[in-house]
C-alpha positions in Angstrom: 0.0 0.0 0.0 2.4 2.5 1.1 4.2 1.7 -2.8 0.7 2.0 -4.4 0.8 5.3 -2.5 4.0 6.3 -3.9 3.5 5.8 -7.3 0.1 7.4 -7.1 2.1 10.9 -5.5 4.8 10.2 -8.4 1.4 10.0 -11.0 -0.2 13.3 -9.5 3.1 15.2 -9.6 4.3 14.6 -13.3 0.2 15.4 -14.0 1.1 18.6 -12.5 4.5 19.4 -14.3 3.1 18.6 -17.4 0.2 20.8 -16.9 2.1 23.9 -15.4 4.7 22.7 -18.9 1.3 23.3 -20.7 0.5 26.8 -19.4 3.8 28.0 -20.0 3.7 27.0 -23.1 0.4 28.8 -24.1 1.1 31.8 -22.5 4.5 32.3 -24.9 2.1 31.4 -27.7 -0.7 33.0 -26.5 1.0 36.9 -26.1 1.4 36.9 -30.3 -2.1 35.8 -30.7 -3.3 37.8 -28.3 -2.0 40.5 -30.2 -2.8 39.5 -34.0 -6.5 39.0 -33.0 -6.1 42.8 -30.7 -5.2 43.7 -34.5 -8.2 42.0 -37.1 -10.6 43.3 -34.2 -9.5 46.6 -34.0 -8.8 46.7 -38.0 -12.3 45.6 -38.4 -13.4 48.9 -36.1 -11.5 51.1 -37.8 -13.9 52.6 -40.2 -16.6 54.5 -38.8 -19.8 53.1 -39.8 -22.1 56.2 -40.1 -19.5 58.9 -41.4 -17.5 56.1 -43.4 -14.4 58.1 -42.2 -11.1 56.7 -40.0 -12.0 56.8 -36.1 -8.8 58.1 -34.8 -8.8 56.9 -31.6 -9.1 53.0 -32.9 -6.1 53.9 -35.4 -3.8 55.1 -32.9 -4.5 51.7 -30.9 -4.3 49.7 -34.2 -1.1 51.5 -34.7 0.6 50.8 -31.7 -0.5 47.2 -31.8 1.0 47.2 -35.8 4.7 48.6 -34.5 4.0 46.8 -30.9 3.7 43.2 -33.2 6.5 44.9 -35.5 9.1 45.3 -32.6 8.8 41.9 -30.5 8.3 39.6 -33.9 10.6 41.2 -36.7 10.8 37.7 -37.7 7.4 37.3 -38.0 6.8 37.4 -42.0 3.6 39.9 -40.7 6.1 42.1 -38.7 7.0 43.9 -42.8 3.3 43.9 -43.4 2.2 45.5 -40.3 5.2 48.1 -39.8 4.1 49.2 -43.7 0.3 49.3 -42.4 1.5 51.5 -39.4 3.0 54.0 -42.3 -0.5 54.0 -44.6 -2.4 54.5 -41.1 -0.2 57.6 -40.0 -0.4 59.1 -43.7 -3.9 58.7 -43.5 -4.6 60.2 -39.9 -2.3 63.3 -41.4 0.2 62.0 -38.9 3.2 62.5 -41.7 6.4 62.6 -40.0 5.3 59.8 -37.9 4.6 57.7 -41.1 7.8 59.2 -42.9 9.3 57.6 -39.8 8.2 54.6 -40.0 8.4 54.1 -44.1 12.2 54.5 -43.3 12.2 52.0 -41.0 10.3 49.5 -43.1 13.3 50.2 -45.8 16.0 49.8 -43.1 14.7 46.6 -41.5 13.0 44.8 -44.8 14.8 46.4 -47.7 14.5 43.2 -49.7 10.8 43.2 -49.2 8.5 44.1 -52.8 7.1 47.3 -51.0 10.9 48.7 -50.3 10.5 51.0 -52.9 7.6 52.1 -52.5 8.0 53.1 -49.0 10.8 55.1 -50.6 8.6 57.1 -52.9 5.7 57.4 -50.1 8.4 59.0 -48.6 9.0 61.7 -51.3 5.8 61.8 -51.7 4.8 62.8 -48.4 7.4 65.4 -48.5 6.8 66.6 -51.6 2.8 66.9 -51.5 1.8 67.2 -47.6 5.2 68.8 -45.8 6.2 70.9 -48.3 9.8 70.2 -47.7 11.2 70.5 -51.6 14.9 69.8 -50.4 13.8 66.5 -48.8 11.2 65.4 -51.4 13.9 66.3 -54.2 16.7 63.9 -52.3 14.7 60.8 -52.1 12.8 61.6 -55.6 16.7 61.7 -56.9 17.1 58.4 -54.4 14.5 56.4 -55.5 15.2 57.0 -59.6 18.7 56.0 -58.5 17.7 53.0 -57.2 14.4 51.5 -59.0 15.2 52.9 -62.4 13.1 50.1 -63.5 10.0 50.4 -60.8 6.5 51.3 -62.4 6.7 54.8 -60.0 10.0 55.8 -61.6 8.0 57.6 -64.2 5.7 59.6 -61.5 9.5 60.1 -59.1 11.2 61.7 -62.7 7.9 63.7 -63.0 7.7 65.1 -59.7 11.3 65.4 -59.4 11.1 67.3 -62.5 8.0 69.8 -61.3 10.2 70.4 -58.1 13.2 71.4 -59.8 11.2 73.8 -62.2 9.7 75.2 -59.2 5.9 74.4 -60.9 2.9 74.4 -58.6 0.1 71.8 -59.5 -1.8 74.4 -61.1 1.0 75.8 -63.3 1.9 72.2 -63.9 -1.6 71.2 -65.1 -1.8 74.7 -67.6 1.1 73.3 -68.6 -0.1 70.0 -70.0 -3.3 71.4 -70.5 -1.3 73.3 -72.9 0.6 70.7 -74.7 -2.3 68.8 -75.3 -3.7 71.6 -77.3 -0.7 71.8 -79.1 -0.6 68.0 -79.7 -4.3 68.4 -80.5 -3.6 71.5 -83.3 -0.9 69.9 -84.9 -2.7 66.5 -85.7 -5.4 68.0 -87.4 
């Protein structure tokens, strides 16, 4: 009895190893998906239903959960997808030096990745169309034609690149065309 007794303690204890083995396990596990499903639900309340426009407060907790999931699992292959995400967010909540921010750091930690350049050009772009900064915007225009000389927004980085450095507004750039296109238009007739 007092062996039966023994082997029963030795029975309950390994029970109990195992299971406290099991809980630490989840918990490691659980922290990412804790945060991935903080992210679809939050995503999925981002959009205002009535006014159809970005509720602020939900993107500036879907943002810190997109560089939060960014900064423990750089890894992870969503880590490039959400950093980029945290950019488009910032841009679209007129946040623009915080999304120029992080744009760079997508190109510094994941400059292999297909949307590289164009974090690049959202860069200029940003610069260029929202800062007004005509130094910066020019640099990484001149940057990006550099190195994507091949990228489908080359063409739109030379064009820009080319208003800045004529010192065109939109406006005067649009007579402009405007212009050529009736000249195109007179001389086919």
């Amino acid at each position: 009895m007092n062996l039966n007794f023994k082997n029963k303690m030795k029975n309950k204890i390994a029970l109990i190893c195992l299971f406290l083995v099991s809980i630490l396990l989840f918990a490691c596990q659980s922290g990412k998906e804790k945060l991935e499903q903080n992210i679809l639900s939050n995503e999925q309340k981002l959009m205002n239903d009535t006014t159809k426009m970005v509720n602020p407060a939900v993107a500036e907790e879907v943002m810190k959960s997109y560089k939060e999931f960014a900064e423990k699992y750089p890894d992870d292959t969503l880590a490039a997808t959400y950093l980029f995400k945290a950019a488009d967010l910032s841009t679209g909540i007129r946040k623009f030096k915080d999304a120029i921010a992080l744009y760079e750091e997508f190109g510094k930690k994941y400059p292999s990745h297909p949307k590289a350049p164009v974090s690049l050009f959202l860069r200029a772009f940003i610069y260029d169309t929202n800062l007004r900064d005509v130094q910066n915007a020019k640099m990484l225009y001149s940057e990006f034609i550099q190195k994507y000389p091949t990228h489908q927004l080359t063409p739109s980085a030379q064009a820009s690149l080319n208003q800045l450095n004529m010192g065109l507004t939109d406006e005067q750039l649009i007579k402009l065309f405007e212009a050529k296109q009736d000249s195109l238009a007179r001389a086919s007739q």
